[in-house]
DSSP file (Angstrom, degrees, kcal/mol; ACC not computed):
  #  RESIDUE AA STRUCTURE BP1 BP2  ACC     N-H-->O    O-->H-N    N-H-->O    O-->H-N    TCO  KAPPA ALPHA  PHI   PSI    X-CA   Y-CA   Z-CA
    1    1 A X              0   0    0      0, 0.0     2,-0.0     0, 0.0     3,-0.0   0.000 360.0 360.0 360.0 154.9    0.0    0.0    0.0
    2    2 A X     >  -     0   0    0      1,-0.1     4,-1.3     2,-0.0     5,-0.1  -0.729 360.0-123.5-101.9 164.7    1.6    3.4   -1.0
    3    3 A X  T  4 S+     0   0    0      2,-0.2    -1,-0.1     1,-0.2     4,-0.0   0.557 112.4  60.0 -94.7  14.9    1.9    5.9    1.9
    4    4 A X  T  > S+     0   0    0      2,-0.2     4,-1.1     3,-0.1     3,-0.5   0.935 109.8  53.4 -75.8 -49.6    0.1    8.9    0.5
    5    5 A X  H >> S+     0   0    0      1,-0.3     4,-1.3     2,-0.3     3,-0.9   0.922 112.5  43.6 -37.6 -65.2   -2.9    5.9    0.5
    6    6 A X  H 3< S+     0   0    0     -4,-1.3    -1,-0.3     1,-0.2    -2,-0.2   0.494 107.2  51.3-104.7  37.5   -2.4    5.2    3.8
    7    7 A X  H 34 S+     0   0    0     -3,-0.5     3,-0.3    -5,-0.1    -2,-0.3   0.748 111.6  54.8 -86.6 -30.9   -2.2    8.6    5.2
    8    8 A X  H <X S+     0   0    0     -4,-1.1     4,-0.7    -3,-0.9     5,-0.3   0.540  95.5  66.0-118.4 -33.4   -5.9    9.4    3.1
    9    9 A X  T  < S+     0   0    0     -4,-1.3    -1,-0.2     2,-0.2    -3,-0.1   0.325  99.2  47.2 -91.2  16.3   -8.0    6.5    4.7
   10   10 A X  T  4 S+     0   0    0     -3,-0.3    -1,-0.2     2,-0.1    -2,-0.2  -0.016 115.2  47.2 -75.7  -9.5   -8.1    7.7    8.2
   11   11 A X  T  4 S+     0   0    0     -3,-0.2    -2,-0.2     2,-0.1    -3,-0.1   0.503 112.2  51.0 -96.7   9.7   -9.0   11.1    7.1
   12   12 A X  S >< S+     0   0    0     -4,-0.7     3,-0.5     2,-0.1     5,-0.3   0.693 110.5  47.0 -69.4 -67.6  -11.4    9.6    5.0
   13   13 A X  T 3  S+     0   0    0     -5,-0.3     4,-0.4     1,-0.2    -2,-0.1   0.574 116.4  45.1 -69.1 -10.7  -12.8    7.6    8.0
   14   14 A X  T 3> S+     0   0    0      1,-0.2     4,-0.7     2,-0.1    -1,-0.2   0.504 106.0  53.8-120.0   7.7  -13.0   10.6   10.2
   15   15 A X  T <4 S+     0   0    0     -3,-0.5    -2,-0.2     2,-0.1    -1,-0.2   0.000 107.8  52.5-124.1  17.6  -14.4   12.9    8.1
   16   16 A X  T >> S+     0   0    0      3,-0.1     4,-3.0     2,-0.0     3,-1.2   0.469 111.4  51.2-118.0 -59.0  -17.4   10.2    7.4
   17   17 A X  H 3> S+     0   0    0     -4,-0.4     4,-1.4    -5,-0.3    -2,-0.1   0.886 110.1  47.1  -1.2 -70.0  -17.7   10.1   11.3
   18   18 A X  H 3X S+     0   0    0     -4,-0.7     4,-1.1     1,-0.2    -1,-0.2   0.632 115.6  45.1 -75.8 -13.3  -17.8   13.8   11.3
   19   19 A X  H X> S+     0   0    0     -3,-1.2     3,-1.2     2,-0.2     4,-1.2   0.922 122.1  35.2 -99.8 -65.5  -20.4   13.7    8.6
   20   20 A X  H 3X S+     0   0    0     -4,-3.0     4,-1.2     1,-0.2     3,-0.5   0.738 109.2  65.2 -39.0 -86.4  -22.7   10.6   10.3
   21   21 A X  H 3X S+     0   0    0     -4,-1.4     4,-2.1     1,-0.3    -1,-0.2   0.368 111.6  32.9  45.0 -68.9  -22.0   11.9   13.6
   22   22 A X  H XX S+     0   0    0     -3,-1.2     4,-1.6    -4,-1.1     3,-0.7   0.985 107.4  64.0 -52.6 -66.3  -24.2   15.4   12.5
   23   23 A X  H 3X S+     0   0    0     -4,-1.2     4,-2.0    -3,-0.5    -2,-0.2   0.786 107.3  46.7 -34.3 -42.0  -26.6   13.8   10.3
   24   24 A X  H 3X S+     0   0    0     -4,-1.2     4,-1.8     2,-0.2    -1,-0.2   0.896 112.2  46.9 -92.5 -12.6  -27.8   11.9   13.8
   25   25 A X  H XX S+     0   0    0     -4,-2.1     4,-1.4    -3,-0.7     3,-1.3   0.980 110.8  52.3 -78.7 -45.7  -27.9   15.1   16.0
   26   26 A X  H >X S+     0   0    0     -4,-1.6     3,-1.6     1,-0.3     4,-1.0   0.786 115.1  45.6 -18.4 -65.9  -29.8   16.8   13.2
   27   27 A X  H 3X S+     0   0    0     -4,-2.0     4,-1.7     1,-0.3     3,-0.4   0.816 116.4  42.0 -38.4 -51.0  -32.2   13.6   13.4
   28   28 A X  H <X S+     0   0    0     -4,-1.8     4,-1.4    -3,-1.3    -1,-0.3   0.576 105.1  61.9 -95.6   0.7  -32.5   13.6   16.8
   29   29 A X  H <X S+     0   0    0     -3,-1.6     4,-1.3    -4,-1.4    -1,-0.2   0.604 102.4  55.0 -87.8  -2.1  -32.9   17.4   17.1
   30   30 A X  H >X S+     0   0    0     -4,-1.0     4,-1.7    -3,-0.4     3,-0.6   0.887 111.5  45.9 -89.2 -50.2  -36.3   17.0   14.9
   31   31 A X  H >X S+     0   0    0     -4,-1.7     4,-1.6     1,-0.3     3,-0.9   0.900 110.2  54.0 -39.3 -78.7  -37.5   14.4   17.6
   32   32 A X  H >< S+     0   0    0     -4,-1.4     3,-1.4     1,-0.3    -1,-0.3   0.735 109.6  44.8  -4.2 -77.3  -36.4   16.8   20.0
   33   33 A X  H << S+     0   0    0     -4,-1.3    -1,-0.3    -3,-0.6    -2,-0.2   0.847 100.1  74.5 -46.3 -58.1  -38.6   19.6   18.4
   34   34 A X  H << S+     0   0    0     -4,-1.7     2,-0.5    -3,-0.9    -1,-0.3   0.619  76.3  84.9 -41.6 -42.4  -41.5   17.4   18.1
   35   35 A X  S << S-     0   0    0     -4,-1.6    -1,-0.0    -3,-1.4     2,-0.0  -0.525  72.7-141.3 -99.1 148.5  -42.3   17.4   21.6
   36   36 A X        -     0   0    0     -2,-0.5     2,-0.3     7,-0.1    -2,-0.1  -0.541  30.8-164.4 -91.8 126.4  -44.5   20.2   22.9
   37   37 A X    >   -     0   0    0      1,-0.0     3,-0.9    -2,-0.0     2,-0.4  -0.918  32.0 -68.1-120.6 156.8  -42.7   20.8   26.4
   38   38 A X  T 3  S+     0   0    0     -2,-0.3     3,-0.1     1,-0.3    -1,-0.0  -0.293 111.7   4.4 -35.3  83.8  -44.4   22.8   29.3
   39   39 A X  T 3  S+     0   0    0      1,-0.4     2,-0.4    -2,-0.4    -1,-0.3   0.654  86.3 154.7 103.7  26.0  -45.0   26.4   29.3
   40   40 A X    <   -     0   0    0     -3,-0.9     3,-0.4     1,-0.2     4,-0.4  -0.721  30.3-163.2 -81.6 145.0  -43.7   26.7   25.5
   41   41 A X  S >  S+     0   0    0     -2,-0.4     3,-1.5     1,-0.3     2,-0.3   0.979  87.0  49.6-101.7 -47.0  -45.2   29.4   24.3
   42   42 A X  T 3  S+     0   0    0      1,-0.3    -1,-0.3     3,-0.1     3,-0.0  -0.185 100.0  64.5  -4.7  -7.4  -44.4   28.4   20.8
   43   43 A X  T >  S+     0   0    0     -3,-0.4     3,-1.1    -2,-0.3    -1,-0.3   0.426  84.4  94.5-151.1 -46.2  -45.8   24.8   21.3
   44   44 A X  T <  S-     0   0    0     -3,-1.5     3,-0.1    -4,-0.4     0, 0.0  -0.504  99.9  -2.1 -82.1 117.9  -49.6   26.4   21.9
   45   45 A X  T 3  S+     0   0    0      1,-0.4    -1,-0.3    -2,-0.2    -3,-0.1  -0.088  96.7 121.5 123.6 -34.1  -51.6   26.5   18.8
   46   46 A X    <   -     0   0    0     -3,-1.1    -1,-0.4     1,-0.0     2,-0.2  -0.301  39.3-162.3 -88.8 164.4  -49.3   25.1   16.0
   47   47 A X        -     0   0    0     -3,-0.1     2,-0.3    10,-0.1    10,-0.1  -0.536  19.5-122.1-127.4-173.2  -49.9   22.4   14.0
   48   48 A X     >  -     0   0    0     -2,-0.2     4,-2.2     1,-0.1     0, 0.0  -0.697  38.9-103.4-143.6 166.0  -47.3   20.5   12.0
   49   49 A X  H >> S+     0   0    0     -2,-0.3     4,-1.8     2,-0.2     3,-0.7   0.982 118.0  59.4 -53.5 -58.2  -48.1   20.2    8.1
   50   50 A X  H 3> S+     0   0    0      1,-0.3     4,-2.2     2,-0.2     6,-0.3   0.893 100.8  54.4 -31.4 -70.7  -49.3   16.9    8.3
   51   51 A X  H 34>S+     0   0    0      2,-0.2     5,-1.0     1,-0.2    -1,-0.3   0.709 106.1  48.8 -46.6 -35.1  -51.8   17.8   10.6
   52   52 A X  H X<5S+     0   0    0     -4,-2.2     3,-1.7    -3,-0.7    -2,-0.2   0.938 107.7  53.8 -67.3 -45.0  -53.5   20.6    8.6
   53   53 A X  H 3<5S+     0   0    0     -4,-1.8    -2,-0.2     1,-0.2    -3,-0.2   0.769 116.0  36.7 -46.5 -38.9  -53.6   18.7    5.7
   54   54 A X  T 3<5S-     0   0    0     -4,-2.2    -1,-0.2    -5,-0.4    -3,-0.1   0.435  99.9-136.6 -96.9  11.2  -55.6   15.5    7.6
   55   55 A X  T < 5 +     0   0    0     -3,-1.7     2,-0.3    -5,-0.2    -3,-0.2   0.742  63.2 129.3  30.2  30.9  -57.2   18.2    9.4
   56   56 A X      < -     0   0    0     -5,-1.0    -2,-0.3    -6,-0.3     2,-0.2  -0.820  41.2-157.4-108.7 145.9  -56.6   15.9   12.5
   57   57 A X        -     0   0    0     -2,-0.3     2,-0.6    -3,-0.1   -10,-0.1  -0.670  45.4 -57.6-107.5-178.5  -54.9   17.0   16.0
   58   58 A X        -     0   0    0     -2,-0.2     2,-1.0     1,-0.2    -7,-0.0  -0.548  48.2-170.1 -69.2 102.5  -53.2   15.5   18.6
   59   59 A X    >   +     0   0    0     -2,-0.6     3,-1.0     3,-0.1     2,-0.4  -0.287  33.3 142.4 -79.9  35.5  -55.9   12.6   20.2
   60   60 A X  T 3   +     0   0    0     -2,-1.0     3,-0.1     1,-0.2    -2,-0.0  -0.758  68.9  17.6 -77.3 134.9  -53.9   11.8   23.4
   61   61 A X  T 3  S+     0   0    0     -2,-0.4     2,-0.4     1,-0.2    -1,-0.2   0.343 100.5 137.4  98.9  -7.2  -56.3   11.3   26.1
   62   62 A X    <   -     0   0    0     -3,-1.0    -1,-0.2     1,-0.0    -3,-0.1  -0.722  58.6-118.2-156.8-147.1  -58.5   10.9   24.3
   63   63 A X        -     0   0    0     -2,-0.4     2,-0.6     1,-0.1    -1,-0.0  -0.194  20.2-166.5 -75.0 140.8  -61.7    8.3   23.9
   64   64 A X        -     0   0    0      2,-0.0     2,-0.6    -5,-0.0    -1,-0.1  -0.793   2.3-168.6-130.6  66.1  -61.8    6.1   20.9
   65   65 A X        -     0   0    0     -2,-0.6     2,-0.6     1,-0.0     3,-0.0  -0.556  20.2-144.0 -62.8 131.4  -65.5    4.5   20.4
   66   66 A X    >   -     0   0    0     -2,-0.6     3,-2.5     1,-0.1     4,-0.4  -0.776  22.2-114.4 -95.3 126.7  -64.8    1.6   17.5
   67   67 A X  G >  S+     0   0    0     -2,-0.6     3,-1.3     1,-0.3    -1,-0.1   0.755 110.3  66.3  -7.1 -75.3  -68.0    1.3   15.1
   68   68 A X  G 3  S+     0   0    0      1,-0.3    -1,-0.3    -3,-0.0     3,-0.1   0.413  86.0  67.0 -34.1 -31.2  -68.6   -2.4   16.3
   69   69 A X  G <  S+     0   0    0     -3,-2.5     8,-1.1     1,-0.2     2,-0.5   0.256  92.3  91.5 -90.9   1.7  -69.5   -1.4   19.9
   70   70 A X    <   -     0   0    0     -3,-1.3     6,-0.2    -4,-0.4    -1,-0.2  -0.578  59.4-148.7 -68.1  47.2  -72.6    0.3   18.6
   71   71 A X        -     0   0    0     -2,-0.5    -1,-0.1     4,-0.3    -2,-0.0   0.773  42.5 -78.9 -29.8-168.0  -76.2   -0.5   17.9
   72   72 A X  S    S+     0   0    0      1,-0.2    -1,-0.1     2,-0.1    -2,-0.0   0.840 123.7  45.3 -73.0 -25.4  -78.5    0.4   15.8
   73   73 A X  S    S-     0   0    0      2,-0.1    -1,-0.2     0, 0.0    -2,-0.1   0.595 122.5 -94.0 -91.2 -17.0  -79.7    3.8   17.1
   74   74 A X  S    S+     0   0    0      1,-0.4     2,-0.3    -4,-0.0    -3,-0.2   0.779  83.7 134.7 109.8  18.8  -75.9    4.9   17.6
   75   75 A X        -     0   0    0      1,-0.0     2,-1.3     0, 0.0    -1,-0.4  -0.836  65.2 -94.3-113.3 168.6  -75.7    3.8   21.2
   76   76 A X        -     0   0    0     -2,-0.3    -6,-0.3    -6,-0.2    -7,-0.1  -0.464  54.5-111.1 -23.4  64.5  -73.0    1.7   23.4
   77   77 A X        -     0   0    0     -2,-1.3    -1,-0.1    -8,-1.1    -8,-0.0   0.208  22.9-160.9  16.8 139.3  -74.1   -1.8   23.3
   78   78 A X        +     0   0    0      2,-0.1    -1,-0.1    -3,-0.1    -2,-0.0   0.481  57.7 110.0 -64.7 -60.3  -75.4   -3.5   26.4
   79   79 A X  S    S-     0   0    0      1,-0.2     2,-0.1     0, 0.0     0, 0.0   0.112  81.9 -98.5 -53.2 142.0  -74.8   -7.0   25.1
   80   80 A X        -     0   0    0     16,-0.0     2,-0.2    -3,-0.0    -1,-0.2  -0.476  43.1-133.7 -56.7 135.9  -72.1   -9.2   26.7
   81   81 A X        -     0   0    0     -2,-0.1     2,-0.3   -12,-0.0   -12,-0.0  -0.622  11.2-121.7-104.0 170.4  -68.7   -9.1   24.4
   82   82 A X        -     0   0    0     -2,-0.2     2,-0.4     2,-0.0     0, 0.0  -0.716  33.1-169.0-115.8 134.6  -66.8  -11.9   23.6
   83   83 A X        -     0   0    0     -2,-0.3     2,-0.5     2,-0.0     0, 0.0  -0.961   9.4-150.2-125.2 142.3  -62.8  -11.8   24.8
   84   84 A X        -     0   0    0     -2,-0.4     2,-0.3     2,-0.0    -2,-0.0  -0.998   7.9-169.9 -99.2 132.7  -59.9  -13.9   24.0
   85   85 A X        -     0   0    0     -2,-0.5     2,-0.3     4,-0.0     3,-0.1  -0.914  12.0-146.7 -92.8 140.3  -57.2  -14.4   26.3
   86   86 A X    >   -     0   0    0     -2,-0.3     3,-1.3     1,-0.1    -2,-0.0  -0.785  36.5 -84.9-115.5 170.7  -54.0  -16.2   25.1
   87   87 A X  T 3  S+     0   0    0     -2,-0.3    -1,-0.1     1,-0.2     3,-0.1   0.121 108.3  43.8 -85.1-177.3  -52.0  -18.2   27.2
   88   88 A X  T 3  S+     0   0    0      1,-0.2    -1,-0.2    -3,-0.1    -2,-0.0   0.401  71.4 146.5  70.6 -14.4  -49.3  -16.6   29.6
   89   89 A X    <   -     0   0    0     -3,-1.3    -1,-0.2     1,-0.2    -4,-0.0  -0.071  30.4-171.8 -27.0 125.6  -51.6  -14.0   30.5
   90   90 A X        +     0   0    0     -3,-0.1    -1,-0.2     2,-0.1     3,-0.1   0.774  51.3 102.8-102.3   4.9  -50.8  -13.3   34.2
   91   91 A X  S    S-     0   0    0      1,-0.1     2,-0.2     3,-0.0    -2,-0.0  -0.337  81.9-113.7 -95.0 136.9  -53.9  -10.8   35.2
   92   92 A X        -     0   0    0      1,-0.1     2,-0.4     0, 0.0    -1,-0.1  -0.425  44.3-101.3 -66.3 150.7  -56.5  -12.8   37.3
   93   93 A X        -     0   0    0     -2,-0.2     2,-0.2     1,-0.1    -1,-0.1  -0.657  40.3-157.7-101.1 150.7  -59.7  -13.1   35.1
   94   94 A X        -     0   0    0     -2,-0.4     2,-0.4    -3,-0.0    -1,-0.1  -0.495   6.6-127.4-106.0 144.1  -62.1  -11.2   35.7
   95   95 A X    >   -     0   0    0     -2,-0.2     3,-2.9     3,-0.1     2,-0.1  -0.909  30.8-103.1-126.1 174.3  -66.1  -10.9   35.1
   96   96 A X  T 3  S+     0   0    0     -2,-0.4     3,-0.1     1,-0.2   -16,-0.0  -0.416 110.7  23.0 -70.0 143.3  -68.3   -8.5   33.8
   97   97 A X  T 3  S+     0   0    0      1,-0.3     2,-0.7     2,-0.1    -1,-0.2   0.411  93.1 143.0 103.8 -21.6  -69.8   -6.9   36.2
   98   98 A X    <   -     0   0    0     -3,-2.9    -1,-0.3     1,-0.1    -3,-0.1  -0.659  47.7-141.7 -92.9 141.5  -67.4   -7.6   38.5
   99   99 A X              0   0    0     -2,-0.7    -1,-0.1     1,-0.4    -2,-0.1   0.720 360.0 360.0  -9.9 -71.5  -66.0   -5.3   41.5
  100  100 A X              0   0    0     -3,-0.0    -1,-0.4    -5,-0.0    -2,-0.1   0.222 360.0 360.0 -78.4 360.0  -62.7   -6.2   41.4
């Protein structure tokens, strides 16, 4: 190997380092960004592109009725559901209805 060759492949390798290296705090500074932290003032109101476009916001907290749990007139069901449990469960089983 000539030594101009290897003199050029550890600046080679450390200036691909320097270049990954950015590229993941960039990455992790959009995560970073992403989360709306307390008493941002700058956080209150905005919406991300994504979100104007589906005209959807942020659902945490909250409740998610699914179709299926519905009758016909558009209320909750009554009716006893059917559960599976698969095996390795550790949670004591339960009944409807029950206290505990």
């Amino acid at each position: 190997m000539s030594p101009a060759l290897s003199q050029l492949i550890p600046l080679l390798y450390g200036a691909c380092f320097v270049v990954l290296l950015y590229q993941a705090f960039k990455v992790m500074g959009q995560g970073f960004k992403a989360i709306p932290r307390p008493g941002d003032p700058s956080a209150i109101g905005t919406r991300t592109a994504s979100q104007q476009q589906s005209g959807g916001s942020d659902r945490t907290g909250r409740l998610t009725i699914h179709p299926e749990l519905l009758d016909a007139d558009g209320e909750i069901t009554q009716d006893d559901l059917l559960t599976v449990r698969f095996s390795g469960d550790n949670e004591q089983p339960t009944m409807p209805r029950d206290p505990a």
